[in-house]
C-alpha positions as MATLAB code, in Angstrom:
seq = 'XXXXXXXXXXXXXXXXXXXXXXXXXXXXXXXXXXXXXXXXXXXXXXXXXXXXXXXXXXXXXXXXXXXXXXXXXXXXXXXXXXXXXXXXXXXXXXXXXXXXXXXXXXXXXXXXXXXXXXXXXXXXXXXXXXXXXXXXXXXXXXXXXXXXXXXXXXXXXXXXXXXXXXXXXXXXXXXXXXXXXXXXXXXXXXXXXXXXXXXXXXXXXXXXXXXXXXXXXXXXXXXXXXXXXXXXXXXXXXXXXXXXXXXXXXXXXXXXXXXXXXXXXXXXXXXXXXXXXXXXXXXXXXXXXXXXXXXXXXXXXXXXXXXXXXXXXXXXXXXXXXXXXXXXXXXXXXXXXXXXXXXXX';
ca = [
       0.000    0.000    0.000;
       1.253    3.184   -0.930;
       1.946    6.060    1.533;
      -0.978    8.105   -0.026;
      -3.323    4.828    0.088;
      -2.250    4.862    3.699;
      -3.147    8.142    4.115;
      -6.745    7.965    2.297;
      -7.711    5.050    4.718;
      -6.378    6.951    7.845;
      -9.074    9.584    6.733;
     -11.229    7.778    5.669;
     -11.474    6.220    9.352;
     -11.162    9.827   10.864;
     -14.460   10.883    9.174;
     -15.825    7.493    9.893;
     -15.203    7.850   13.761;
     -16.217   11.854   13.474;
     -19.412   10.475   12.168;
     -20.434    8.146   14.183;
     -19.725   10.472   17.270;
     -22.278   12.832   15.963;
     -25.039   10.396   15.261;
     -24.547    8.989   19.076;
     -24.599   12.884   19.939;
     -27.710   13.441   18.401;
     -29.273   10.607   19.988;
     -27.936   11.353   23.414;
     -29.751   14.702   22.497;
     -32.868   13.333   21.798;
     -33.111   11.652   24.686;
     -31.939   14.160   26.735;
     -35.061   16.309   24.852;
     -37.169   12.853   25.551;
     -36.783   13.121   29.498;
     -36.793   16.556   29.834;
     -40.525   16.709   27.868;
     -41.416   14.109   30.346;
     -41.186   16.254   33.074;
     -42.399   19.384   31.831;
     -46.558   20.515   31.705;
     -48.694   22.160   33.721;
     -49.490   19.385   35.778;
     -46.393   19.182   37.860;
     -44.442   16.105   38.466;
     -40.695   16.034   39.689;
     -38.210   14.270   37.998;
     -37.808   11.889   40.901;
     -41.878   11.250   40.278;
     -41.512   10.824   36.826;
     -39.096    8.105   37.271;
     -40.975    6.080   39.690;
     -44.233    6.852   37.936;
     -42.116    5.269   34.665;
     -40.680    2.367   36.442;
     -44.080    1.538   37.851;
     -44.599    3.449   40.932;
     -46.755    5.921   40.440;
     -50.301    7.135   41.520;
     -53.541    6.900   39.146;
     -53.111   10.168   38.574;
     -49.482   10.329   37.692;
     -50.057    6.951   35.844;
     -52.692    9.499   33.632;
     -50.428   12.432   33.135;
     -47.196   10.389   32.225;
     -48.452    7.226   30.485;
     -51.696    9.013   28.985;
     -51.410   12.114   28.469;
     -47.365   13.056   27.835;
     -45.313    9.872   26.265;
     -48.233    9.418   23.794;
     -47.686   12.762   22.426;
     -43.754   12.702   22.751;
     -43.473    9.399   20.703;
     -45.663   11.003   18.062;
     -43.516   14.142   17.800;
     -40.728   12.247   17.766;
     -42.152    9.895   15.085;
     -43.533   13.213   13.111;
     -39.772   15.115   13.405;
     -38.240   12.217   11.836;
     -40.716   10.846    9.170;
     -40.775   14.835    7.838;
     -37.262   15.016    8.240;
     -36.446   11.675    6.387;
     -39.327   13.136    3.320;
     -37.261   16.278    3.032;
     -34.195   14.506    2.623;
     -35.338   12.041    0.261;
     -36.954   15.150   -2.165;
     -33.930   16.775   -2.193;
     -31.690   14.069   -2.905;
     -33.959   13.143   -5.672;
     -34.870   16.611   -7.240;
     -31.106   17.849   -6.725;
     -32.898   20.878   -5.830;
     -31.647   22.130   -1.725;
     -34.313   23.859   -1.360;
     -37.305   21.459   -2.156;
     -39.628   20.013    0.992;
     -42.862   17.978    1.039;
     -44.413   21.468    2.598;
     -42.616   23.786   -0.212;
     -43.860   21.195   -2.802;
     -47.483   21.366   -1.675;
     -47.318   17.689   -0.626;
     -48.505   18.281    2.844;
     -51.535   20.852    1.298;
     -52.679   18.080   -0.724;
     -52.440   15.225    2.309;
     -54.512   17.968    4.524;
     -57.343   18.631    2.071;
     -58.287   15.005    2.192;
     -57.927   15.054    5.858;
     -60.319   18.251    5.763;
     -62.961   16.870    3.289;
     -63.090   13.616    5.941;
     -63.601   15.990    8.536;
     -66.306   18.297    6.696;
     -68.205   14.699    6.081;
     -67.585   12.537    9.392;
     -66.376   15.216   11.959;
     -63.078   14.451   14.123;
     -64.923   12.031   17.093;
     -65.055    9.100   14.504;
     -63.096    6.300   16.380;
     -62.461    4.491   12.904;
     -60.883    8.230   11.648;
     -57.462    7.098   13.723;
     -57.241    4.650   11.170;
     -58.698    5.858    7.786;
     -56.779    9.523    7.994;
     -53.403    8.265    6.575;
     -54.757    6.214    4.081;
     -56.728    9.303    3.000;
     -53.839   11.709    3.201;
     -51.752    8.783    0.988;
     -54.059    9.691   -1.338;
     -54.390   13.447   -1.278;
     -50.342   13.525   -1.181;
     -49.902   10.939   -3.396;
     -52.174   13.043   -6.055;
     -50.524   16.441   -5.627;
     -46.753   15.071   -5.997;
     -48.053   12.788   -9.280;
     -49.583   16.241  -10.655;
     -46.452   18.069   -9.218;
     -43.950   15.320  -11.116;
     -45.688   15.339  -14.337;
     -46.099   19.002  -14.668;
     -42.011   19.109  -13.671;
     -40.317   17.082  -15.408;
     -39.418   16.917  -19.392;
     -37.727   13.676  -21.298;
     -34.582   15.085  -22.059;
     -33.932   16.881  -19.235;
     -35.246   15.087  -16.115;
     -36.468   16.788  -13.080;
     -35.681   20.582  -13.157;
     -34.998   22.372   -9.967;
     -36.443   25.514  -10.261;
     -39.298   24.370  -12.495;
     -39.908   21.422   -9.582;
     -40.233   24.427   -6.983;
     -42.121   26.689   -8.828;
     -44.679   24.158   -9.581;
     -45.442   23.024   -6.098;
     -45.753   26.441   -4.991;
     -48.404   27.000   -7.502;
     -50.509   23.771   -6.669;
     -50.162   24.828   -3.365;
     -51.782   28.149   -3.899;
     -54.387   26.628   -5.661;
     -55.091   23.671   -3.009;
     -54.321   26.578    0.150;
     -57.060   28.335   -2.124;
     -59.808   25.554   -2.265;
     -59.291   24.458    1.320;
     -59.852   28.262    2.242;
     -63.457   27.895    0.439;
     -64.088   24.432    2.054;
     -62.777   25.808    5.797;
     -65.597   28.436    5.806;
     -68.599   26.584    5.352;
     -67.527   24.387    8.877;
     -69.789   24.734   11.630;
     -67.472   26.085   14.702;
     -66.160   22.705   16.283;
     -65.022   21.940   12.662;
     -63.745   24.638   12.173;
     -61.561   25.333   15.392;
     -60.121   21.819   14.528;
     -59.335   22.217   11.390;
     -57.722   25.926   12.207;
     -55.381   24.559   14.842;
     -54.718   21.421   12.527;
     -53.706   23.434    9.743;
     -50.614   25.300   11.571;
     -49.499   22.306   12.738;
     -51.503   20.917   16.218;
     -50.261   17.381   17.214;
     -53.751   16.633   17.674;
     -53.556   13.142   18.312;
     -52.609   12.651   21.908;
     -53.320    8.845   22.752;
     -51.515    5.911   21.968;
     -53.785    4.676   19.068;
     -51.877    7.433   17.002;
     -48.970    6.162   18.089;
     -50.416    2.708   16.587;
     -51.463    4.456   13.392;
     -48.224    6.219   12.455;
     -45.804    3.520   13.988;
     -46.022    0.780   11.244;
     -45.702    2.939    8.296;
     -42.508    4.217    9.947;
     -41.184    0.367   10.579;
     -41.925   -0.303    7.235;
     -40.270    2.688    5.440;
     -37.371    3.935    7.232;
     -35.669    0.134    6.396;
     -36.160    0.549    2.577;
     -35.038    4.718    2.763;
     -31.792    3.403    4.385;
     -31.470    0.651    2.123;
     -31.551    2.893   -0.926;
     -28.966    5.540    0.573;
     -26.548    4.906   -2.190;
     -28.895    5.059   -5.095;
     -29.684    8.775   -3.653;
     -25.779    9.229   -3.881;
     -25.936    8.398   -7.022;
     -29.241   10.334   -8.155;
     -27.216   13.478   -6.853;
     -24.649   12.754   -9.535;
     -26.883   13.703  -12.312;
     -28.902   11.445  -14.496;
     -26.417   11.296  -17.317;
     -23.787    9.454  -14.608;
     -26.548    7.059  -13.132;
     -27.589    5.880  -16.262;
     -23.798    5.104  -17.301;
     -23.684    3.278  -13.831;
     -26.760    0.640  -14.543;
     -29.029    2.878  -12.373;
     -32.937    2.557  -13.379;
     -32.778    6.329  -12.942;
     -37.089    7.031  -13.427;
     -37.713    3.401  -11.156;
     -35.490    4.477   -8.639;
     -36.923    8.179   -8.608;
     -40.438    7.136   -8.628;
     -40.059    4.629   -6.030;
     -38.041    7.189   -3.659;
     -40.761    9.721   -4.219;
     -43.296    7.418   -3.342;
     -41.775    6.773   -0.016;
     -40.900   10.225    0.482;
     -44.765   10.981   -0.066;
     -46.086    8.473    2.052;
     -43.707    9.717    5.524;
     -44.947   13.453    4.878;
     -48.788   12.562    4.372;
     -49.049   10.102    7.306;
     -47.017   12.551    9.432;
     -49.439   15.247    8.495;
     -52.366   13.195    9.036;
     -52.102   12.640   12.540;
     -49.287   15.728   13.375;
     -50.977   18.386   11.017;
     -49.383   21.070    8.807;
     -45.890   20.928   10.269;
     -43.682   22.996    7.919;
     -40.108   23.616    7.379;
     -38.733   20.341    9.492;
     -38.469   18.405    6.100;
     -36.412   21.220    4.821;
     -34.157   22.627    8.076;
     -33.429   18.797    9.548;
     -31.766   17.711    6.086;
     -29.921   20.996    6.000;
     -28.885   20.950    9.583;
     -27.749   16.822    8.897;
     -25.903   17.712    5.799;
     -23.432   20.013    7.819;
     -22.534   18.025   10.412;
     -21.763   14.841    8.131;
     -22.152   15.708    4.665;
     -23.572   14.595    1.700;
     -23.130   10.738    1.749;
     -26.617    9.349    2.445;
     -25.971    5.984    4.289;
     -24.889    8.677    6.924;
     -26.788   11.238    6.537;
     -30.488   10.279    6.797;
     -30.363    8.501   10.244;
     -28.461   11.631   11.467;
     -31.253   13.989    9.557;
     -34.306   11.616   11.453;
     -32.515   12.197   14.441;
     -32.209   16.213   13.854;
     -35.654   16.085   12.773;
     -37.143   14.457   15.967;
     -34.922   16.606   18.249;
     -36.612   19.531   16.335;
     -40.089   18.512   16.739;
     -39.701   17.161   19.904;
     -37.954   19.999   21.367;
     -40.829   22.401   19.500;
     -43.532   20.564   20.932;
     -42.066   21.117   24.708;
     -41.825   24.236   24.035;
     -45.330   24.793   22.725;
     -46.950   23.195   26.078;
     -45.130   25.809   28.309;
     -44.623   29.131   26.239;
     -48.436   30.170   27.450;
     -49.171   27.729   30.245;
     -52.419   26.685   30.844;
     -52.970   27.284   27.030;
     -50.718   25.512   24.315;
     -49.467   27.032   20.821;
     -49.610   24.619   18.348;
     -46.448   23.104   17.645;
     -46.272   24.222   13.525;
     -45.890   27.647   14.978;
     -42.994   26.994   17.295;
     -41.314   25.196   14.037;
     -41.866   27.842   11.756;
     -40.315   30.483   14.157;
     -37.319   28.706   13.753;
     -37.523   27.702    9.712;
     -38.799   30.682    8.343;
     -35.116   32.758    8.761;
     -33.121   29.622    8.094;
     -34.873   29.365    4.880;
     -34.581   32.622    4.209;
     -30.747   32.558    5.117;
     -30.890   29.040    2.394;
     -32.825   31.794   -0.421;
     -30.019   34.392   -0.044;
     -27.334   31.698   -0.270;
     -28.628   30.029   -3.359;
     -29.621   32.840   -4.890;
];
C-alpha cells in the first residue's frame, strides 16, 4: 500500500469515527429532549416522580399524566420530526434541488385537504378516523406530488430544480385556495379543529396514534436506508446514473413514493408541520455531509430533536394554554430558509 493509500484510509477512518460520534450525539440529544418533555406541563411532576411513575410506581393520577397524556404525544412528535425530516431529505436528494420540501412542494396541502374533506363529512370524534386519515392523506399527497412530477419534469432533461419548486408552490396556492373555500362553510367545532390542525396541532394525543403512524414508519425507514446509495448516485446527475446501470425514473419514482407516504401520514395525525423536512436535512448535511448511508439517520434524528424539542416548548410558552407546535417550528424555519434563499440565490 502506498503512503498516499495509507493516508486515504487513515481519513477515511477519521471521518468514519467523526461520524459516528455525531449520530450517538444526536441521539444522546434526543433523549436528553425525551426526558426533559417528560417532566415538563402544567401538571407538575418532579423528575424523581416521573421516574418512579415510569418504572411503575406511580399514583392513578401520575399513571394518567405520564403514560396518557405526555409519552403518547412525545413518541408522536418524535415519530412526526423524523418521518418529515427523512421526506425532506429524500426530495432533495432526488430533485437535486436544496431547497425542495414535502411542505414547499405542496405535498402536505394536498395530504390535509383530504384530511379536511373527511372531517367536513364525518367530523373528528369518529373512532375508525385514527385509522382511515393516513390512508386518506396517501391519497391526497400521493395526487398532488403525481400532478407536481408530471407538470415538472421533461424527457430530455429530467427533473428541473427551479421548475420542480415553482410548480409546487403553484398547486399549493391553488389547493391553500380551495381548502380556504371548504374551511368556511364548517360549523365552529369543525372549524376550530381544522384551524389549529392546519398550523401544525399534534392533535392526536393517545396511543392509538402512536399505533397508526408507527407501522408505516417500521416499514419505510428500512427501505429509505437501504436505498442511501442510489440517492448518492441520483445526486450525480442522471447522465452518470444511467452510465452506472441505475434505473434512474424506477429508482426516482419509487423514492418519491416513499418520500410521499412519511410526509402525508405525518401530516395526518401531526398536522401542517412545515419547514422540518427542509431545516433537519440541512442541519444533517453540515454536520456529516452529503453521503446518504450517513446522513439520513443523522437527519431523522435532527428532525425528531426539532419537533420534539418544538412541541415542549409549545406546552409551556403560554401555560395553561398551548401554541400549536407548527408555529414553534416555523419560528425557527422561516429565517433559516430565508438565510438558504439568499445563499442560493
Amino acid at each position: 500500500m502506498t503512503e498516499l493509500q495509507k493516508k486515504n484510509e487513515a481519513y477515511k477512518r477519521k471521518i468514519a469515527i467523526r461520524n459516528t460520534i455525531i449520530v450517538f450525539s444526536c441521539a444522546v440529544l434526543l433523549v436528553i429532549s425525551f426526558v426533559v418533555s417528560m417532566n415538563t406541563g402544567y401538571m407538575k411532576l418532579s423528575p424523581a416522580d416521573t421516574l418512579r411513575t415510569f418504572f411503575g410506581g406511580g399514583t392513578n393520577k401520575e399513571n394518567l399524566i405520564l403514560f396518557d397524556l405526555r409519552l403518547p404525544r412525545i413518541v408522536i412528535s418524535v415519530l412526526i420530526g423524523a418521518g418529515l425530516a427523512l421526506s425532506g431529505c429524500i426530495i432533495q436528494g432526488i430533485s437535486r434541488n436544496a431547497l425542495a420540501d414535502p411542505g414547499l412542494l405542496g405535498i402536505n396541502a394536498g395530504a390535509g385537504l383530504m384530511v379536511i374533506l373527511y372531517t367536513m363529512f364525518f367530523g373528528t370524534k369518529s373512532f375508525l378516523s385514527i385509522f382511515t386519515l393516513p390512508f386518506l392523506a396517501l391519497i391526497g399527497g400521493g395526487t398532488t406530488a403525481i400532478l407536481i412530477y408530471s407538470i415538472a419534469y421533461k424527457k430530455d432533461e429530467g427533473i428541473a430544480p427551479m421548475r420542480l419548486i415553482l410548480t409546487g408552490i403553484a398547486i399549493q396556492a391553488g389547493i391553500s385556495a380551495l381548502t380556504t373555500v371548504l374551511v368556511v362553510k364548517l360549523d365552529e367545532t369543525k372549524y376550530n379543529f381544522v384551524a389549529t390542525w392546519q398550523v401544525g396541532n399534534i392533535w392526536g394525543s393517545n396511543w392509538k396514534f402512536v399505533l397508526t403512524l408507527l407501522p408505516w414508519l417500521i416499514l419505510l425507514i428500512p427501505y429509505v436506508l437501504y436505498k442511501s446509495r442510489v440517492l448518492d448516485i441520483l445526486n450525480l446527475g442522471d447522465d452518470v446514473a444511467y452510465s452506472l446501470g441505475t434505473s434512474v425514473e424506477k429508482e426516482r419514482r419509487g423514492l418519491l413514493a416513499a418520500a410521499v407516504v412519511l410526509a402525508a401520514v405525518c401530516v395526518s395525525v401531526g398536522g401542517s408541520i412545515s419547514f422540518v423536512g427542509l431545516i433537519a436535512p440541512h442541519l444533517a448535511r453540515r454536520l456529516v455531509g452529503p453521503k446518504h448511508s450517513i446522513l439520513l439517520p443523522t437527519c431523522a434524528l435532527t428532525g425528531a430533536v426539532l419537533v420534539s424539542a418544538s412541541d415542549t416548548i409549545a406546552r409551556i410558552v403560554i401555560q395553561p394554554s398551548e401554541i400549536p407546535t407548527g408555529i414553534i417550528v416555523a419560528i425557527i424555519g422561516a429565517p433559516y430558509f430565508l438565510y438558504l434563499l439568499t445563499k442560493n440565490r
